[in-house]
C-alpha positions in Angstrom: -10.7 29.9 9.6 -11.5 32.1 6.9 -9.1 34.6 8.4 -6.2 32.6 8.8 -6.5 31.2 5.2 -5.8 34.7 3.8 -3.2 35.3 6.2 -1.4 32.2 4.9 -1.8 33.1 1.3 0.1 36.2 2.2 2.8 34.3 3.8 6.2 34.2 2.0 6.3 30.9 -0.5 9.3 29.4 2.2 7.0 30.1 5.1 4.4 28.1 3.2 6.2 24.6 2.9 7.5 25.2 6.3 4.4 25.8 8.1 2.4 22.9 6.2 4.7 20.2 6.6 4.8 21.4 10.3 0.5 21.7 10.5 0.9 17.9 9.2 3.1 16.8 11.7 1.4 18.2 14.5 -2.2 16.7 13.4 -0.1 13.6 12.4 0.9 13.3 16.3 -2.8 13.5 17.6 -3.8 10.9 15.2 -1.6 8.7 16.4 -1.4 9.1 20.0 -5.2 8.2 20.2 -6.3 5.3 21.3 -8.1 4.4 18.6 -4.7 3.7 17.0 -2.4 1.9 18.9 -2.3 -1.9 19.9 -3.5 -3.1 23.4 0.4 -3.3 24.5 1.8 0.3 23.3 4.1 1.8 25.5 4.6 4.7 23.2 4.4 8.3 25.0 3.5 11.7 23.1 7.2 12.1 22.6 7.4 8.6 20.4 4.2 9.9 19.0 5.9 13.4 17.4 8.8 11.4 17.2 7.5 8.7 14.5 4.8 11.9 13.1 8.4 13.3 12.2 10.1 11.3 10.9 7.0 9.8 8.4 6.2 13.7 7.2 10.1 13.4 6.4 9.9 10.8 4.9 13.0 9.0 6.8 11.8 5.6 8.6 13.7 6.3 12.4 11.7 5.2 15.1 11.9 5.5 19.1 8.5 2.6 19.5 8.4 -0.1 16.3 5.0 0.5 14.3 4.0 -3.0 14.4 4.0 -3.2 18.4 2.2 0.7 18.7 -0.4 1.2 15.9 -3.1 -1.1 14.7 -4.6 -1.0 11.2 -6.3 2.4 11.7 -2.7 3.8 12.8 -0.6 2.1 10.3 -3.5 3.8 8.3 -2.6 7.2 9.1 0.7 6.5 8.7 0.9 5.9 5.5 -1.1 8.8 4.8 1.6 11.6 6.6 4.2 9.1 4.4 2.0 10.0 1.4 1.4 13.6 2.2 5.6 14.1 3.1 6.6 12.3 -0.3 4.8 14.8 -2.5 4.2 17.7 -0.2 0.5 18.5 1.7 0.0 22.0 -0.6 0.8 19.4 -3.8 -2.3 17.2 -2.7 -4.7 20.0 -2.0 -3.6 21.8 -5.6 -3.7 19.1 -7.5 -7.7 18.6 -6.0 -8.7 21.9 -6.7 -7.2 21.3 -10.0 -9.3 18.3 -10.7 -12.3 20.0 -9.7 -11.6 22.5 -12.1 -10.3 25.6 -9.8 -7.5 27.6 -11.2 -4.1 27.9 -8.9 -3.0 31.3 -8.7 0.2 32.5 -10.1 1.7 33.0 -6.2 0.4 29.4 -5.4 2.3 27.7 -8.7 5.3 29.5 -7.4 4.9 27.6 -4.0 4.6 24.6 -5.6 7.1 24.9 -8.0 9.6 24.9 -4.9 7.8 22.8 -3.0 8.4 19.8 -6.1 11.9 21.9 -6.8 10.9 22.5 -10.4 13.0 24.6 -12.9 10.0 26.2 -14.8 6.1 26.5 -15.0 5.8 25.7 -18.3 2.5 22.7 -18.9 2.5 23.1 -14.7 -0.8 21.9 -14.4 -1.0 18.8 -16.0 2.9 17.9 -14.9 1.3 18.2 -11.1 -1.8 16.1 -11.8 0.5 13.4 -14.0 3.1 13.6 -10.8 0.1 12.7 -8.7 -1.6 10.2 -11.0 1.7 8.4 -12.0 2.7 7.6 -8.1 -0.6 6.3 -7.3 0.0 4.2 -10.4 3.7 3.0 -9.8 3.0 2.4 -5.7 -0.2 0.1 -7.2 2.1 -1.8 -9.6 4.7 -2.1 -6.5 2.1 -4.0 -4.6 0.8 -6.4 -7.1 4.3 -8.0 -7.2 5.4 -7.7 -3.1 2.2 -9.5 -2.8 3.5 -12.6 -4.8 5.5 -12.8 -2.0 3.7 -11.4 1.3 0.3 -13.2 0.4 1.5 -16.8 0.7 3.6 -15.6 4.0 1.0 -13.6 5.9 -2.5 -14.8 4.1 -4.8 -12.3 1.7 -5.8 -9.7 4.4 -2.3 -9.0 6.4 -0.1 -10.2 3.5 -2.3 -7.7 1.1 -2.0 -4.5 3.6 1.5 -5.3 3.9 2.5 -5.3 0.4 0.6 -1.7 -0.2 2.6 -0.7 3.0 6.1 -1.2 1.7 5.0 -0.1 -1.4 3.9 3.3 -0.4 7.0 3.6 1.9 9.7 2.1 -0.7 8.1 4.9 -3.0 8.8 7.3 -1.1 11.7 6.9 0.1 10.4 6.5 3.9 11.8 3.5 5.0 8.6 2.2 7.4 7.7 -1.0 7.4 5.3 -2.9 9.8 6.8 -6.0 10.1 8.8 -5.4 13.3 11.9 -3.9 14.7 14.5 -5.8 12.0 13.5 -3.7 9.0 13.4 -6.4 5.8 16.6 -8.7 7.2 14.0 -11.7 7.5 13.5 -11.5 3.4 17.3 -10.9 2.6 17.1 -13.9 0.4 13.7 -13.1 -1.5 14.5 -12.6 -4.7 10.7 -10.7 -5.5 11.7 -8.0 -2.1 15.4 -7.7 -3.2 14.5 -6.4 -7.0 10.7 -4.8 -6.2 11.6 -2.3 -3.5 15.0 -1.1 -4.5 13.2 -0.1 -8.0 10.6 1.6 -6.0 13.4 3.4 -4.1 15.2 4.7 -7.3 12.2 5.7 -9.5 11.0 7.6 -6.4 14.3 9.1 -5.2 15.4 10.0 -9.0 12.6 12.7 -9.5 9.7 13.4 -10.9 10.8 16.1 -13.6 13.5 12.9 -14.9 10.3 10.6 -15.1 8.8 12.8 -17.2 11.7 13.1 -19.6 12.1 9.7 -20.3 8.5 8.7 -20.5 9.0 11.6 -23.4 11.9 9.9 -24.9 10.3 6.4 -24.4 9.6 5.2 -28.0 12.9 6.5 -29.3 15.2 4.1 -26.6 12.9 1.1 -27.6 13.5 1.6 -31.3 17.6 1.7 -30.9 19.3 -0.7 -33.0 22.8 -0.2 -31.9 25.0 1.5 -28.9 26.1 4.5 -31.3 22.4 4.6 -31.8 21.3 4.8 -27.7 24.2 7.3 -27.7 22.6 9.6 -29.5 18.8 9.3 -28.4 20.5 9.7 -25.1 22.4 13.0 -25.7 19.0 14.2 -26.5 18.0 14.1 -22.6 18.0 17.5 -20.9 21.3 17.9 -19.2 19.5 17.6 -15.7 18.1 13.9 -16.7 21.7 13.1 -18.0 23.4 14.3 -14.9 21.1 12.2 -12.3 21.1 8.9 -14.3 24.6 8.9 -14.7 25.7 9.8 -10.9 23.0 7.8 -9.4 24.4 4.7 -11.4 28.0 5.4 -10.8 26.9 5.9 -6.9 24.7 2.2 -6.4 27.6 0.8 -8.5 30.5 2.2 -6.4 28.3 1.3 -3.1 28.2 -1.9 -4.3 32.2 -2.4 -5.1 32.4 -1.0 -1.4 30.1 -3.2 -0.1 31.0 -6.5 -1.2 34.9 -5.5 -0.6 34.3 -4.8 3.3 31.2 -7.2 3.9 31.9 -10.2 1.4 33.5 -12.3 4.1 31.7 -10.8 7.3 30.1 -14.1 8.8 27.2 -11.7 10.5 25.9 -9.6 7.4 26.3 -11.7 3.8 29.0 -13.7 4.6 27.0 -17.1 5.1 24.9 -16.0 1.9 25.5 -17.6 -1.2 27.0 -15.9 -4.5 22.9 -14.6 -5.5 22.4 -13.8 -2.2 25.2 -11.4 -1.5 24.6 -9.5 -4.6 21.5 -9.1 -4.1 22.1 -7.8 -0.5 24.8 -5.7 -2.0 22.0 -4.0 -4.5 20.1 -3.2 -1.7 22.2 -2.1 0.5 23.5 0.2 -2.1 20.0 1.5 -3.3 18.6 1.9 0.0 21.8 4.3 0.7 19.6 7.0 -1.9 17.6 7.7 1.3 15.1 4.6 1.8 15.7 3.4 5.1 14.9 -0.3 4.4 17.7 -2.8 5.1 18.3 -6.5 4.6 21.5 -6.8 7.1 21.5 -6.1 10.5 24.1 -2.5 10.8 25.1 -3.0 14.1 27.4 -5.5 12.9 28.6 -3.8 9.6 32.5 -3.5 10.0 33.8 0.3 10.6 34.7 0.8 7.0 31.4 0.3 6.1 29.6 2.2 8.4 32.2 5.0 7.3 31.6 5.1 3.3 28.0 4.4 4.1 27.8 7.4 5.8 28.9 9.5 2.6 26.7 8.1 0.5 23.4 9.2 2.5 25.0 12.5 3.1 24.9 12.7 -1.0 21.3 11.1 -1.1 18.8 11.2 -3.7 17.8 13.3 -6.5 16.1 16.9 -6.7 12.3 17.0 -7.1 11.7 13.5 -5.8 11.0 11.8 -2.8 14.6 11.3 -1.5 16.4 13.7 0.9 20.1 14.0 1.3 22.0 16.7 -0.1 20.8 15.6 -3.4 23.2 13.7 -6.6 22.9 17.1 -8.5 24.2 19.4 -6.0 27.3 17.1 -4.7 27.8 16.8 -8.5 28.2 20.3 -9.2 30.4 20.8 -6.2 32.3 17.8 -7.3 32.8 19.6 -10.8 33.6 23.1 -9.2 36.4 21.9 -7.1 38.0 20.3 -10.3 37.8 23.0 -12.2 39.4 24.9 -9.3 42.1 22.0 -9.5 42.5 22.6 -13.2 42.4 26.1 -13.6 39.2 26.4 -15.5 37.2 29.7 -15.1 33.8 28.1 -15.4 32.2 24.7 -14.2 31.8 22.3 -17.5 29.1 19.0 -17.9 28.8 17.1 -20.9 30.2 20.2 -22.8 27.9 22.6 -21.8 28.9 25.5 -19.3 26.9 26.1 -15.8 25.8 29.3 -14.4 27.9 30.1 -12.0 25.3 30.5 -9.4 23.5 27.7 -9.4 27.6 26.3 -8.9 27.5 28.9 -6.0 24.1 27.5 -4.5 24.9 24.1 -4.9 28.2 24.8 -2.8 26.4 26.6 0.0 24.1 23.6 0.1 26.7 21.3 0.5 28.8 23.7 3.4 25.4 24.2 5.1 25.0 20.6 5.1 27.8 19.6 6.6 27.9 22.3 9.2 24.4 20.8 10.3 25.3 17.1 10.3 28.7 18.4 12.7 26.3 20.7 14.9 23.8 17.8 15.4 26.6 15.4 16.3 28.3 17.5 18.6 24.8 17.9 20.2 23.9 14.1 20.2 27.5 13.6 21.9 27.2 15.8 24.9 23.8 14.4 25.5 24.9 10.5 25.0 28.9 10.7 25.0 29.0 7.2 25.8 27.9 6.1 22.5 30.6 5.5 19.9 31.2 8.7 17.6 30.5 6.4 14.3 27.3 5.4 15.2 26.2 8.8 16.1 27.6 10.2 13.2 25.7 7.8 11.1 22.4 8.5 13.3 23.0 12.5 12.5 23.5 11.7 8.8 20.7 9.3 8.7 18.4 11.9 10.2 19.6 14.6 8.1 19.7 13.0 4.7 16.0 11.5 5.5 17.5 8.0 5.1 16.4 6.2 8.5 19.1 3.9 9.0 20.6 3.3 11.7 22.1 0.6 13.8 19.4 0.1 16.1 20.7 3.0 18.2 17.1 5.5 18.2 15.1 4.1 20.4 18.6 4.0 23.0 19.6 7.6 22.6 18.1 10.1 25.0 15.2 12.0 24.7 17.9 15.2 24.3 19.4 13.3 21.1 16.3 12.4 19.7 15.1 16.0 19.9 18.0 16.9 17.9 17.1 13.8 15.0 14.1 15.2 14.9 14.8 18.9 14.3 17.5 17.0 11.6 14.9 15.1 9.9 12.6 18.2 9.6 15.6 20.4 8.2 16.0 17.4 5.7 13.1 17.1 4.5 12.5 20.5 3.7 16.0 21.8 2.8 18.4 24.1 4.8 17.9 26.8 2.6 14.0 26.8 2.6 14.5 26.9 6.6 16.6 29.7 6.7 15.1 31.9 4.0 11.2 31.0 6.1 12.7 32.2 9.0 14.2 35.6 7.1 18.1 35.0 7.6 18.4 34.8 4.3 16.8 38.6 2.7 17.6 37.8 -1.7 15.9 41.4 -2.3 18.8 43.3 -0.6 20.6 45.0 -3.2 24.1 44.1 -4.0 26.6 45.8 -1.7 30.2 45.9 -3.2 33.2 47.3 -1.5 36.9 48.3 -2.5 38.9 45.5 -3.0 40.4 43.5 -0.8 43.1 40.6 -0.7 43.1 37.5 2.2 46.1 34.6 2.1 44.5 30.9 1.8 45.8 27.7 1.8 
């Protein structure tokens, strides 16, 4: 054991993440296919097993068995606990215990980690990762207080308690789980204590935890504002990061939301029959739970095509860097957003907020973006040979789902084959981790090459 610690320490810092979300998984499967944690009446095989062990280390809420009809307590258990361990990352946990038990990290292993939470700098490292720790804990806590105002009087102290610290955790963390049954949170569509708990949960996970940390530092100077010229200027004084995610994950739950209610307002089967409360709030969750949660209040088989298209876009974008969400992240679309109109106005550089971007975090961003949508298109054209007779929208918004670590879908996972599932799984991995940390673990990418540079040559476009 002793051995292959060493060898691991060795390992290149890509390798690292890899291989320790994929030693969680794999443990995370045996766990739950014992019996000690499934119900009497599970039907689940090893496959459903991986499957569900998958897509909880990814944090993305798809399922081939429901949770409630396969695991007991002990397994729901567990489950949360590979939800837990995906959210913030397995070599997060076991640094930020030797930490507490006063260990030091060695420079290679704050490197990992600063990846692994997709951190600009070490700078105060330490006591960010024991904060990022001690402040989830915290908010999750606080989550289940107020679900249990709800879940209590519904499902008594015991089940109604556990369930509350269940949605909690997986509302954090962007996961998407819940273990009520096989209709995600459509029963509680009109409870105004779900509809406003767990879409905060799912933004101040899915924002990050470096943004947390710079508002909690600018905290006293918002509550003291005495005017909008005022919060204009305490707000300027945000790092440009913190300015850029508010401001596109606002635009993007408000735009969802214009969407929404435009395609779905009248739709008799999703929030036509609600009342005027009712379908906003559907609308706000529906548009928050689009940052990569998974949960949903409306059933998606029936959502209209328009919807299921524009829906689709918004979990390709997904959450925010450094949190819990997956998805190509708001940052990076924003910077490719902001490339192509410079491109389209003949500026040299890409501009935010009057500051100028390096040009290649612009460049990574983009080959984020392309690699993301080659993926998505590789794992739908796989998904269609192996189940062409289901519709191309709906697979298109499995392979999205999968890929962004969302977890919605319209109750088309457990149908698919056991070739298309494969291939969500291998998407939900890749997700979770990033295409780039793949790819650079398993050495396509070499960044120590020197630069090669050729005589000049000239290609038409367009």
């Amino acid at each position: 054991m002793r051995r292959l610690l060493d060898h691991f320490s060795f390992l290149p810092i890509p390798f690292k993440i890899v291989l320790s979300f994929a030693f969680v998984i794999l443990i995370g499967s045996f766990l739950l296919a014992l019996p000690i944690s499934q119900q009497a009446s599970s039907q689940a095989t090893y496959f459903d097993h991986l499957f569900i062990a998958v897509s909880m280390v990814s944090v993305t809420g798809l399922f081939t068995e429901p949770l409630a009809y396969t695991y007991n307590i002990f397994g729901q258990i567990i489950g949360l606990i590979l939800i837990k361990l995906g959210g913030l990352g397995l070599i997060t946990l076991v640094a930020t215990i030797v930490m507490q038990l006063g260990r030091r990290v060695s420079m290679k292993d704050e490197v990992t980690l600063q990846q692994a939470l997709n951190r600009g700098d070490m700078i105060g490292f330490r006591d960010f990762l024991i904060s990022v720790v001690k402040y989830t804990f915290l908010i999750e806590g606080i989550g289940a207080v107020f679900l249990s105002f709800h879940m209590v009087p519904l499902f008594g102290w015991a089940k109604g308690t556990f369930t509350s610290i269940f949605l909690s955790i997986s509302a954090f963390n962007n996961a998407g789980f819940d273990n009520l049954g096989t209709t995600s949170l459509q029963g509680f569509v009109n409870s105004h204590i779900v509809n406003i708990v767990i879409p905060l949960l799912i933004i101040i996970g899915g924002i990050g935890f470096s943004v947390w940390f710079d508002l909690a530092q600018n905290f006293k100077a918002f509550i003291s504002v005495r005017s909008w010229i005022d919060f204009k200027g305490r707000y300027r004084r945000l790092k440009l990061h913190t300015r850029l995610v508010l401001n596109w994950t606002i635009f993007l739950i408000f735009a969802a939301m214009v969407l929404f209610m435009l395609s779905e307002w009248n739709n008799s089967e999703t929030i036509g029959g609600l009342n005027f409360i009712g379908k906003m709030q559907a609308t706000f969750f529906q548009a928050v739970t689009l940052r990569t949660a998974g949960f949903g209040t409306v059933g998606y088989t029936h959502l209209r095509l328009f919807t299921i298209i524009f829906m689709t876009v918004f979990m390709f974008i997904g959450g925010s860097p450094g949190g819990t969400a997956g998805g190509a992240k708001t940052s990076t679309v924003a910077l490719v957003v902001k490339l192509l109109w410079a491109e389209i106005t003949g500026q040299q550089h890409v501009h935010y907020q009057k500051r100028t971007l390096d040009d290649e975090i612009v460049q990574r961003a983009l080959v984020i973006v392309v690699m993301f949508v080659i993926l998505n298109f590789l794992g739908l054209s796989l998904m269609s040979i192996f189940d062409e007779t289901v519709p191309m929208q709906y697979l298109f918004f499995e392979a999205v789902s999968a890929l962004g670590t969302v977890g919605l879908s319209a109750d088309l996972t457990s149908e698919l084959s056991r070739g298309s599932q494969t291939v969500i799984m291998f998407l939900m991995f890749i997700g979770r981790l990033g295409p780039i940390t793949i790819f650079t673990a398993l050495g396509l990418f070499d960044r120590k090459q020197k630069p090669k540079v050729y005589a000049s040559g000239n290609i038409l476009i367009g």
